[in-house]
Structure formats: C-alpha cells, structure tokens
Legacy VTK file of the C-alpha trace (Angstrom):
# vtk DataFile Version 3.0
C-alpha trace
ASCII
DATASET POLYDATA
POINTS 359 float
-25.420 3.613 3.092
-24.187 6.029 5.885
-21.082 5.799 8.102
-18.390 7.741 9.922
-15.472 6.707 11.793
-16.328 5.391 15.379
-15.387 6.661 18.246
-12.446 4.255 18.525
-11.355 4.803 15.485
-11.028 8.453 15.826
-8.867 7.441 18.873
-7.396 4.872 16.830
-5.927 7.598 14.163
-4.731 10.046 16.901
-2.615 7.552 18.816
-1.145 6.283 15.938
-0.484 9.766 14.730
0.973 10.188 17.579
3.512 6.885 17.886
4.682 7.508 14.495
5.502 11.832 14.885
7.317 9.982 18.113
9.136 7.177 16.653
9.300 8.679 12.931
9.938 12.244 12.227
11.180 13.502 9.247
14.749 13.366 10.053
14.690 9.826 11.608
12.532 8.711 7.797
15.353 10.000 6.261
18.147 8.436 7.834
16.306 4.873 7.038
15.659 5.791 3.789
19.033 7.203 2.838
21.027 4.456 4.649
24.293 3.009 2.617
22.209 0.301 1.254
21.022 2.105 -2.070
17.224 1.005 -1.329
17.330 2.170 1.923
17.215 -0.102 5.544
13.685 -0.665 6.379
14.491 -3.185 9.206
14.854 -0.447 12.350
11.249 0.799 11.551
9.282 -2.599 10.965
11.213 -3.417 14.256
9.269 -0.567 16.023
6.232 -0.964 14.223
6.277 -5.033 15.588
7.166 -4.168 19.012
4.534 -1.846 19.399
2.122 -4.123 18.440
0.603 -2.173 15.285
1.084 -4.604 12.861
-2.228 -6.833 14.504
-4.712 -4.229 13.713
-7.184 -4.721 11.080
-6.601 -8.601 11.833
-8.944 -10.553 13.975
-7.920 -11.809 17.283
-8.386 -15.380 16.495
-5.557 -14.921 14.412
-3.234 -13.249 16.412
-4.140 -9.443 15.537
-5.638 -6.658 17.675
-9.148 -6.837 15.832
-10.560 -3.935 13.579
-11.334 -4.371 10.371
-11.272 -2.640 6.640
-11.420 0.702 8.009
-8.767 0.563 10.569
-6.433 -0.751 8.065
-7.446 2.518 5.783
-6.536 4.425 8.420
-3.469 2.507 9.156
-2.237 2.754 5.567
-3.221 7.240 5.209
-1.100 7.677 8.492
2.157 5.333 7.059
2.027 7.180 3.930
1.642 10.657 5.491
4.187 9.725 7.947
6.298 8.705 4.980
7.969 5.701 6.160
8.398 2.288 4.898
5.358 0.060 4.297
5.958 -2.704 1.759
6.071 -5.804 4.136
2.797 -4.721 6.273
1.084 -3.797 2.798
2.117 -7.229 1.501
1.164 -8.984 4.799
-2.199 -7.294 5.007
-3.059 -8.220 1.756
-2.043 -11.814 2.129
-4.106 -12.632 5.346
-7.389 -13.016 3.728
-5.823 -15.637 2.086
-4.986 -17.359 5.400
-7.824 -17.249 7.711
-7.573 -21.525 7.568
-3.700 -20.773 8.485
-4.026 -19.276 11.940
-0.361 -20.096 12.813
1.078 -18.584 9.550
-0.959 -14.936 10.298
0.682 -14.909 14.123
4.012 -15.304 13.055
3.293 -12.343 9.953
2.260 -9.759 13.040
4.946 -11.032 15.413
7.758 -9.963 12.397
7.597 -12.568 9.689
6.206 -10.499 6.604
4.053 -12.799 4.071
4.032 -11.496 0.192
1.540 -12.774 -2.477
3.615 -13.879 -5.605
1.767 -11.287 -7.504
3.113 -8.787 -10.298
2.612 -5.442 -8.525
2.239 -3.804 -11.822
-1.075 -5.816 -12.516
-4.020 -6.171 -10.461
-3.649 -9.182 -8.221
-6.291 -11.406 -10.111
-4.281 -11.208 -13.253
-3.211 -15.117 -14.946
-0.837 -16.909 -12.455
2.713 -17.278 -14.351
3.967 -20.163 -12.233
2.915 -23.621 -12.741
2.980 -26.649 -10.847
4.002 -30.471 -11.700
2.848 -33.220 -10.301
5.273 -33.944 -7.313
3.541 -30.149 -5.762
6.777 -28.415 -6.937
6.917 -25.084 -8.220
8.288 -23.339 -11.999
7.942 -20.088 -13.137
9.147 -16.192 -12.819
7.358 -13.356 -11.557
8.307 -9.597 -11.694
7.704 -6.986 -9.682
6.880 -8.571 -6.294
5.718 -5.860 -3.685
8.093 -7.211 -0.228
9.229 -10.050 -1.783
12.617 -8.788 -0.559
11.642 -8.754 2.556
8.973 -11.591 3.247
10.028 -14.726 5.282
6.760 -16.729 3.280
4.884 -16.567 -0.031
1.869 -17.092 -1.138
1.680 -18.483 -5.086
-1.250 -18.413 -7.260
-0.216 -21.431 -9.694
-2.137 -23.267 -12.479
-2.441 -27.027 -11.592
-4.292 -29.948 -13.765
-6.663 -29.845 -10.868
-7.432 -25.721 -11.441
-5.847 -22.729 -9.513
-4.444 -23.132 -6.301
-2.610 -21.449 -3.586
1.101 -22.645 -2.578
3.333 -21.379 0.153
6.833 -21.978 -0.056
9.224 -20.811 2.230
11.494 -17.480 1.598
14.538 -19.822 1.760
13.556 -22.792 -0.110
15.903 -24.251 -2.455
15.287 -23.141 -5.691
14.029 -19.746 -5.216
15.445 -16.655 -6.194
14.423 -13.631 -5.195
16.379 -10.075 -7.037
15.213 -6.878 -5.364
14.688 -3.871 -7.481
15.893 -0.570 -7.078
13.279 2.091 -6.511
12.709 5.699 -6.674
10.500 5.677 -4.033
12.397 4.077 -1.070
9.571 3.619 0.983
8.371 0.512 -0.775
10.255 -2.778 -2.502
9.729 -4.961 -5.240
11.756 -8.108 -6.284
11.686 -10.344 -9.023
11.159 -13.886 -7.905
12.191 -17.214 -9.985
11.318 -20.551 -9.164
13.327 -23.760 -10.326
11.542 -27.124 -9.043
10.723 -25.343 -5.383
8.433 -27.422 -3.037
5.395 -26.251 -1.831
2.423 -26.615 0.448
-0.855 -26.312 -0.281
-3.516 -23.469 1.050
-6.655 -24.536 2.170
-9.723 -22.580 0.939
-10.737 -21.512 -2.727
-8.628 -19.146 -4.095
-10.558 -17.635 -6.577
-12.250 -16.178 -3.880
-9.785 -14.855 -1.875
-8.210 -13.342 -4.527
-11.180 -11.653 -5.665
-11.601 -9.778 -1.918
-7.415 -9.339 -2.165
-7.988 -7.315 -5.303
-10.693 -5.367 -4.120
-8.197 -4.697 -0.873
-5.591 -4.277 -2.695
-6.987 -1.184 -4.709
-8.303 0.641 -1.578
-5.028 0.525 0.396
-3.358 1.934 -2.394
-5.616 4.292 -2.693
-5.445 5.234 1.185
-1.986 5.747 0.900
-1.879 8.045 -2.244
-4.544 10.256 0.428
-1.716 10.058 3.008
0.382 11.111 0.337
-1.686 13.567 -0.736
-2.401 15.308 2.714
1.394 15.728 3.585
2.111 17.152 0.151
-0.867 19.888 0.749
0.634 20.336 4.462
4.642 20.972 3.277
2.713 23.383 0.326
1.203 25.526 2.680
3.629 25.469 5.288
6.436 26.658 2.273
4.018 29.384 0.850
3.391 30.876 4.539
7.636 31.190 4.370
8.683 32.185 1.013
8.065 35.710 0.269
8.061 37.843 -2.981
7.498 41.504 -2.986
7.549 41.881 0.843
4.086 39.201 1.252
4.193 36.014 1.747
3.393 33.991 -2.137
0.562 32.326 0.217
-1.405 35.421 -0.338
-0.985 34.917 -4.151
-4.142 34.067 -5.721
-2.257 31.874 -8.346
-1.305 30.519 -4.968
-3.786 29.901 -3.610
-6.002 28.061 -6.007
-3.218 25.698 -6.189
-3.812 24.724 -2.753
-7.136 24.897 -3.220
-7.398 22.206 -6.301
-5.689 19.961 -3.851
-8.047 20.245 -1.202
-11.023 19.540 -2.977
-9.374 16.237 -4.396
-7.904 15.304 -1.022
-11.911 15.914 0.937
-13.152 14.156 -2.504
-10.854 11.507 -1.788
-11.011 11.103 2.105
-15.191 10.113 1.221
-14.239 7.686 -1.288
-11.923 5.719 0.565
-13.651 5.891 3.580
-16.673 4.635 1.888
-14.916 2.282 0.141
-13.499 0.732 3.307
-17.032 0.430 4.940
-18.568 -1.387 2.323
-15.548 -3.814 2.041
-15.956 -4.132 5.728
-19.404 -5.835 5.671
-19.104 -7.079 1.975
-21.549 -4.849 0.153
-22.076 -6.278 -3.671
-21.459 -2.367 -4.536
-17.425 -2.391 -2.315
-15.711 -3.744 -5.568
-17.252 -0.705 -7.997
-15.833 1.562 -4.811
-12.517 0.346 -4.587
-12.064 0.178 -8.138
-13.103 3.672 -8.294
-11.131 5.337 -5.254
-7.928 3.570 -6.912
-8.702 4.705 -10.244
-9.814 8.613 -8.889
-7.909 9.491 -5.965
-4.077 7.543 -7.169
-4.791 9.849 -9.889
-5.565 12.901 -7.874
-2.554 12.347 -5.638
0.053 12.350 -8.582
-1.750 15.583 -10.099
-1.027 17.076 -6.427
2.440 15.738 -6.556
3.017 18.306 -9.237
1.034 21.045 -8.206
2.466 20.965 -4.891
6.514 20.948 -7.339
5.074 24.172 -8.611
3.969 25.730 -5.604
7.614 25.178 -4.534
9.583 26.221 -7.126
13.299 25.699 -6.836
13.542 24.161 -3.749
11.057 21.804 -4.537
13.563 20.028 -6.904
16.416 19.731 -3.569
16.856 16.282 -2.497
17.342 18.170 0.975
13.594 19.225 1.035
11.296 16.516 1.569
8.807 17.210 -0.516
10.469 14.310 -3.176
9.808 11.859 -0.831
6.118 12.172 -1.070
5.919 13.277 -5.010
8.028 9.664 -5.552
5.156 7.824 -3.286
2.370 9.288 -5.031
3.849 8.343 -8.390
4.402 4.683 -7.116
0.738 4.459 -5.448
-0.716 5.467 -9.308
0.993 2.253 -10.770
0.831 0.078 -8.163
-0.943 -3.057 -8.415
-2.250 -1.398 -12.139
-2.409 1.839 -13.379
-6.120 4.185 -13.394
-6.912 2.844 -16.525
-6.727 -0.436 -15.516
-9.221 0.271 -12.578
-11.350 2.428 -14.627
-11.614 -0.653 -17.058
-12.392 -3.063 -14.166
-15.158 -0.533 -13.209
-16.582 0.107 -16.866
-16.755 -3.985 -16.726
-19.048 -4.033 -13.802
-21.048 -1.504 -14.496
-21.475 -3.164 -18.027
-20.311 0.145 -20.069
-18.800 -1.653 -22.017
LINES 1 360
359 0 1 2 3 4 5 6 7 8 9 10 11 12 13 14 15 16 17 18 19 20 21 22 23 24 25 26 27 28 29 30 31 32 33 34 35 36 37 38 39 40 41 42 43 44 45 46 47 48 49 50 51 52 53 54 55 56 57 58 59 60 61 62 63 64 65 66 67 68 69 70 71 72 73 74 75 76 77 78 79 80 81 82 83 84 85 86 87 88 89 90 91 92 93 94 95 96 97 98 99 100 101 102 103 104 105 106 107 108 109 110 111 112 113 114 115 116 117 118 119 120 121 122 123 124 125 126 127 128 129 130 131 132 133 134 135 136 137 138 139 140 141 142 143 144 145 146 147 148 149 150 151 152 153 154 155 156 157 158 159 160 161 162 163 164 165 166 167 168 169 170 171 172 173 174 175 176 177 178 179 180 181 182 183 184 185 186 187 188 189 190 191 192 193 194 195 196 197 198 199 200 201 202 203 204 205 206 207 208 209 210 211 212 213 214 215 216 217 218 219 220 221 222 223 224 225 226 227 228 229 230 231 232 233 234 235 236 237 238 239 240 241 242 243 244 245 246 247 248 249 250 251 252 253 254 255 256 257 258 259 260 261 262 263 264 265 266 267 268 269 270 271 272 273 274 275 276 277 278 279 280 281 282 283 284 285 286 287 288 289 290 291 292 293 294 295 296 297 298 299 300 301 302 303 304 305 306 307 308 309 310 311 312 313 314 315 316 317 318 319 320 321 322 323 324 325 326 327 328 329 330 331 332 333 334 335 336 337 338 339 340 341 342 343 344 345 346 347 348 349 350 351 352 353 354 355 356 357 358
C-alpha cells in the first residue's frame, strides 16, 4: 500500500507543534515534572491539554472527539513525547476508547477531563490472562500491577474471567473496595499504580471483548512506538545542538567524524522509524489483515532503536550529559520506559514470529 500524511494532517502536526513550544517549553516541563510531589504534578498540563480541546482528536465525533483517526493519534503521541511532557492519562484514555464505542457518554466525559485506564499490567501486552475475577453478584477480586494512569483515571476498564467467558467491567475510580498505590518512576512523564480489588461492584461493557482487546493491543504497540520516535527526534535535536557548542581543539566536536557518525546512526533509525510507524498507523486506520505484523514490528524495532539513541546521544554529551540540569535525562528516561512498556522487544518480536508462523 502507499500513503503520506494529508494535507490536514501536515497542518495538524504544525499547530500542535506549535500549542505545545507555547504552552510547554522546556522550563515550564520541568517545573511540572520536578514539582514537590516526588512523581511530579501532571494536573496543570492535562488542564491545558483539555481546554484546548486536543484530547478529542483521533476520536470520532459521535463520541465527543474532533474526528481523525490512527494517524492523527501517531502524530499526537511523536509531538507529546518530543515535547516531553506528561502523557499517561491521554495514552490510557486513547487506548481505552475502542473499548467504548457502545459507551458514547463514558468517551465525552474521558475528552472533557475524566481519564479512563484499562486494568491492564503495563509490563505485558494488553491481551495477556485477566488476573481479576468476578462472582456471581457482578463484583470484582483480584490485584493488578503496573497500571499505566491508574493514578490518575476517574474510570476503569477490567478484563475479568466470568463462568460466562471474558468480559469487560467498569467500576468507578472511587468505588468502595478499590485501591489504587501509585508507583514511583524514573521517568516522570508517565504513571503506573498498582490496583487491588476487594468485592468492588461493577458494570458491564457492551460489545465482545476479545475483540477489542485484540485492536487495543495492536494500538497499544504503535503509540508506544510513536512516542519512543518523539523521543528519539528530540534526543538527535539536543545532540546536535550540544556538538555545534562544545569545542575541543579550537572546532566545534560536531566536525568530529567519531561525531558525526553518531548522529548519523541515529538518523537512519529515526527516518527508518518515522516509515514504520507511519505505515503502521495507516494500515490500523482501515484495518489491513497485515496492521498487527506492523505494529508488532515498529514496537519491537523502533522502542529498540530509541533506547540505543538514548545512549548514543549520553556519549555524544559526555559529562554534561549525566547533569540533572541538562535535559537530555528527561528523554533518555522516556525512551527507556517506551522499550518496556506494555512488553519488552522480545515480546513483540515473539508476537510477530507467531504470525508469521516462524515458529
């Protein structure tokens, strides 16, 4: 198949470009992500990103969103991570919506400001044997790690083994019962929590969730993967930018060729990358039998590529690269996350081997 980005699209990714270099620069990031709580206060930029009515796009307008699709929440999810700010509640929320196209009132209130999370170890990928069960009266047992916005999501969506076969339950954030322990992070620009649940009632979610967790995985992999090229790009940018600056011998180290094929070796990953995902996205987009091989692939291959640049980019560096008042940690921390999140490359490679019947 053949594709580009649309003329809207390009426009798309240069106004939000824009909002966030307005509403997010570096020194405003920090200040959220260094606040007195030790995981950082995430509430003054999902604030922004509500009010200025971001958090619709990639969902349809019959459920509240600003219409797009696959490829506009790609784009979404390179320009958060390059911008560096926080993104675990819109990750979590984007992810959950497929679930809830039969739950049009639930998906308004997630883009007005009321984050959804799927009760899903963000460790594993998403389809991976539900660890909560659920007894006859519709209430819900069981403990789940690792929760990506758990912390911060005002519903949740949980895959549970019934005697009638898996379901989907959504139980409310304050629901007695529940108990939800947030997790301290080196990258402070996502959140996980641990969630327990003691007898907590539920409701069920229309629609078969075997399904929709089959296209969440799929999503899941190439938003992740979106953001390590986010990542990626901003880690090439601060590279460059440092070895124009730093100079040995009276020439900038930029002219070095050691130097230089550094920055090189991330470029070719990043364009390498930039295909995949974008490919990726289109074939998710209108549900090509080939968009789970993709997505399993850019997760596996460019996640990958982005923590290899995270330490190429350390190197290029040197000593300042190790400061916690240079910003390059920020990004090196993200693209470490984004390789383990929702399942490491071997996990992904695995998933892909299985399709392709390697194995």
């Amino acid at each position: 198949m053949q594709w580009k980005l649309s003329e809207e699209q390009d426009a798309y990714r240069e106004a939000l470009s824009g909002w966030l270099a307005d509403v997010a620069g570096p020194e405003q990031v920090r200040a959220w992500l260094e606040a007195d709580d030790e995981r950082g206060d995430h509430g003054p930029f999902e604030q922004r990103w509500n009010e200025g009515g971001m958090a619709g796009v990639g969902i349809a307008e019959s459920l509240g969103g600003q219409g797009g699709g696959v490829v506009e929440l790609a784009l979404t999810a390179e320009e958060l991570a390059r911008a560096g700010v926080p993104s675990s509640a819109w990750l979590a929320t984007v992810l959950a919506v497929p679930l809830l196209e039969r739950h049009p009132d639930l998906v308004k209130a997630a883009v007005a400001g009321s984050p959804v999370a799927l009760l899903v170890p963000s460790g594993h990928l998403p389809d991976a044997s539900p660890t909560v069960s659920m007894g006859a009266d519709g209430r819900l047992s069981g403990h789940v790690l690792q929760v990506l916005a758990a912390d911060r999501a005002e519903t949740l969506l949980v895959p549970v083994e019934s005697s009638a076969g898996p379901q989907l339950r959504i139980v409310s954030a304050g629901a007695a019962g529940l108990t939800i322990t947030p997790r301290r992070l080196l990258d402070r620009t996502r959140t996980l929590a641990d969630v327990r649940l003691n007898g907590v009632v539920s409701e069920a979610v229309d629609g078969d969730p075997v399904v929709g967790l089959a296209r969440v995985v799929d999503l899941a992999g190439l938003l992740v993967a979106a953001d390590a090229l986010g990542t990626m790009q901003r880690m090439l940018d601060l590279a460059v930018e440092y070895s124009l600056q730093r100079r040995q011998f009276g020439v900038p180290i930029g002219s070095f060729q050691a130097v230089k094929h550094a920055a090189a070796s991330i470029l070719v990953d990043l364009e390498a990358g930039r295909s995949g995902v974008y490919l990726a996205a289109a074939s998710l987009e209108i549900d090509d039998a080939e968009a789970p091989l993709r997505a399993a692939a850019v997760k596996a291959q460019v996640t990958a590529a982005a923590s290899r640049a995270a330490d190429t980019a350390l190197t290029m560096h040197g000593a300042i690269g190790y400061t916690w008042e240079h910003d390059l940690h920020l990004f090196y921390k993200r693209a470490r996350l984004d390789e383990q999140l929702f399942g490491a490359p071997k996990e992904w490679n695995e998933r892909l081997a299985d399709r392709l019947q390697l194995v």
